[in-house]
C-alpha positions in Angstrom: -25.0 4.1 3.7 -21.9 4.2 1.6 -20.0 6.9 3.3 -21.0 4.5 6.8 -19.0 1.8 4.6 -16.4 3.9 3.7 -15.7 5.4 6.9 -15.9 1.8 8.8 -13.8 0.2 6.2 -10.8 2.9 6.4 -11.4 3.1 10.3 -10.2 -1.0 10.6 -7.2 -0.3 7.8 -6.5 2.7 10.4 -6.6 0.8 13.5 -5.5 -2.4 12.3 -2.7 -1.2 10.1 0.6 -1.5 12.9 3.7 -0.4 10.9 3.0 2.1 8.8 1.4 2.3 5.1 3.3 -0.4 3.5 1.7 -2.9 6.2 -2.0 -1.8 5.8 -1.8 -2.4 1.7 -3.2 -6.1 2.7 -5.9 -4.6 5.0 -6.5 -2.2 2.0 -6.6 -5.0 -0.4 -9.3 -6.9 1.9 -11.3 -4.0 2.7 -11.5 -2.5 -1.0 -11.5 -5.4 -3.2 -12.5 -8.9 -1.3 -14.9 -7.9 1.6 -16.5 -4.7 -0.8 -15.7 -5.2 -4.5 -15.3 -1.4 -4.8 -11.8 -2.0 -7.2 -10.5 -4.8 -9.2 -7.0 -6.3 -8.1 -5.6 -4.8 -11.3 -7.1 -1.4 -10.4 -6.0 -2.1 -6.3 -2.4 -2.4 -7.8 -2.8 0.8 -10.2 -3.8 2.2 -7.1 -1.2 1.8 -4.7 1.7 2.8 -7.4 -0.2 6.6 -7.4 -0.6 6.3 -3.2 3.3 5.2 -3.5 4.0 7.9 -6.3 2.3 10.8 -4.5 2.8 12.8 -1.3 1.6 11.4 2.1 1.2 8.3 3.7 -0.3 5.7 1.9 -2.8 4.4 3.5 -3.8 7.9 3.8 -3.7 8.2 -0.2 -5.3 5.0 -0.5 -8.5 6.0 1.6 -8.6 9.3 -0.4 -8.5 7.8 -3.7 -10.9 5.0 -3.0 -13.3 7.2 -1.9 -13.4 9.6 -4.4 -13.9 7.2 -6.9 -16.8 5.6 -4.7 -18.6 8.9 -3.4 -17.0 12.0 -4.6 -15.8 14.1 -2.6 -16.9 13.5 0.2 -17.0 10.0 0.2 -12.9 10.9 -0.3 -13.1 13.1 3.3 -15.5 10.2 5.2 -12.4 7.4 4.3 -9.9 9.8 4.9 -11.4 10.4 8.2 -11.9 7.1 9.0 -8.1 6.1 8.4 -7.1 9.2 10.5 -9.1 8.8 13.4 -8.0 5.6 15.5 -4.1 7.2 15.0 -4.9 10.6 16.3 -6.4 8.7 19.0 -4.1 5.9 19.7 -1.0 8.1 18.9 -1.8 10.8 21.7 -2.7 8.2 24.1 0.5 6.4 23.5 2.4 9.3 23.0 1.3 9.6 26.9 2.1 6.3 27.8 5.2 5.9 26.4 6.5 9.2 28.0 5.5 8.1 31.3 6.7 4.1 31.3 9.1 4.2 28.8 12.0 2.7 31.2 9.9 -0.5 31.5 11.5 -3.5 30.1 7.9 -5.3 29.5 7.1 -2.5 27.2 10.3 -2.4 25.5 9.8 -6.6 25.2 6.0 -5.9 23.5 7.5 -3.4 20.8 10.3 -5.7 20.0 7.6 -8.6 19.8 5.8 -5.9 17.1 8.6 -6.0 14.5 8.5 -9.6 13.0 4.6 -9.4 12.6 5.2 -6.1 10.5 7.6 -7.6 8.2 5.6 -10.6 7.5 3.0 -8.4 7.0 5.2 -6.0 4.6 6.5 -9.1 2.8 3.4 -11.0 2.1 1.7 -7.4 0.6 4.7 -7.4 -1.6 4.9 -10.7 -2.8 0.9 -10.1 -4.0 1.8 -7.3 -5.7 4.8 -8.5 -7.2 2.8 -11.5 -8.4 0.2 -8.9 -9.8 2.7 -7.2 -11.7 4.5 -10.9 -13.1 1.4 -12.9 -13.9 -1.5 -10.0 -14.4 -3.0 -11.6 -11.6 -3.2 -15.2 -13.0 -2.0 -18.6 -12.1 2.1 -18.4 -12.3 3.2 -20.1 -15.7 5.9 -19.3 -18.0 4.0 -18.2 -20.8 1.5 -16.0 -19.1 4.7 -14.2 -17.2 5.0 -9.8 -18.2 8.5 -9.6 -19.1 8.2 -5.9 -19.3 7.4 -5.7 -15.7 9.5 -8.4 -14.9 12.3 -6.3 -16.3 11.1 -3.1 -14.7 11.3 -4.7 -11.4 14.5 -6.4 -11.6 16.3 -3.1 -12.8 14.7 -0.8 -10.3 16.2 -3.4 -7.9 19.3 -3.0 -9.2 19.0 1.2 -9.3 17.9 1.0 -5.8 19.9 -1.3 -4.0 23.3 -1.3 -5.6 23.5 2.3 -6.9 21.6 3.9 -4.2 19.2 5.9 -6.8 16.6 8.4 -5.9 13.2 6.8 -5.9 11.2 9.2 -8.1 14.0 9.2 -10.8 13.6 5.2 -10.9 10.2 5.3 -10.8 10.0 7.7 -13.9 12.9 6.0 -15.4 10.8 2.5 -15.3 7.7 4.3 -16.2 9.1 5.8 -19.4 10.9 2.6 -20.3 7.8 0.7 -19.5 5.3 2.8 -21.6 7.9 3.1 -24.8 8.2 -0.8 -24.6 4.4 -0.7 -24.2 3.8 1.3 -27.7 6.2 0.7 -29.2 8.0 -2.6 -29.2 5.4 -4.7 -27.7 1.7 -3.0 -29.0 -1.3 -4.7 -27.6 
């Protein structure tokens, strides 16, 4: 019954997710934590920093992580399936259609129509995360705000957008900053 869940629940994030891995972290988040409680938000948002950390798609990553930690194995294979599936499908069909009707003006008018909805679905899974990593998930106040991640996020900003840094070197850099001000500085 639980790989039938599995594989249904990463077969919607699969079909549903237009746009790429960054788009189907809401569908994720509504498959994994709200519809089945399988994670926690916290552990939703630990999750998609190792999917963005390690090789592959992330949706992909997602599906194998979640289920491994639901099934095993091959509860990790059943999701991974079930995210892969309605892409090879719909990818080779329109892989087809587009080489054959790709001059058309209605279909270059439908993928322009796409873009917007990808965005707003790319911004609104960022600003949850975001809000994750600020308030721990709580109601926004002042006092309840991580400064520490506030901090990380604001500099890797900064390393990424005005200086053109490699991801994985800001990512380490704000991981190693993070955990020293963790231990350190600011002990729990």
């Amino acid at each position: 019954m639980i790989y039938l869940q599995l594989f249904a629940s990463f077969l919607q994030v699969g079909l549903f997710s237009v746009g790429g891995g960054y788009a189907a972290m809401p569908l994720i988040q509504n498959q994994v934590v709200e519809l089945h409680p399988w994670l926690t938000l916290q552990e939703f948002t630990d999750l998609i920093t190792i999917a963005e950390m390690t090789p592959g798609p992330i949706a992909i990553n997602s599906a194998t992580f979640v289920g491994i930690r639901i099934a095993g194995i091959p509860g990790a294979i059943v999701a991974t399936l079930g995210c892969i599936t309605p892409s090879l499908i719909l990818v080779s069909l329109l892989a087809y259609v587009y080489k054959k009707y790709r001059d058309i003006s209605v279909l270059q008018n439908v993928l322009s129509c796409l873009r917007p909805v990808v965005v707003a679905l790319i911004f609104g899974a960022g600003l949850s995360i975001l809000s994750m990593v600020l308030f721990n998930g709580q109601a926004p106040g002042m006092e309840e705000v991580n400064w520490i991640g506030a901090g990380s996020f604001v500099g890797a900003f900064v390393l990424l957008k005005k200086f053109k840094w490699n991801p994985i070197l800001t990512m380490c850099l704000c991981g190693g900053v993070g955990l020293i001000l963790n231990l350190l500085i600011f002990p729990a």
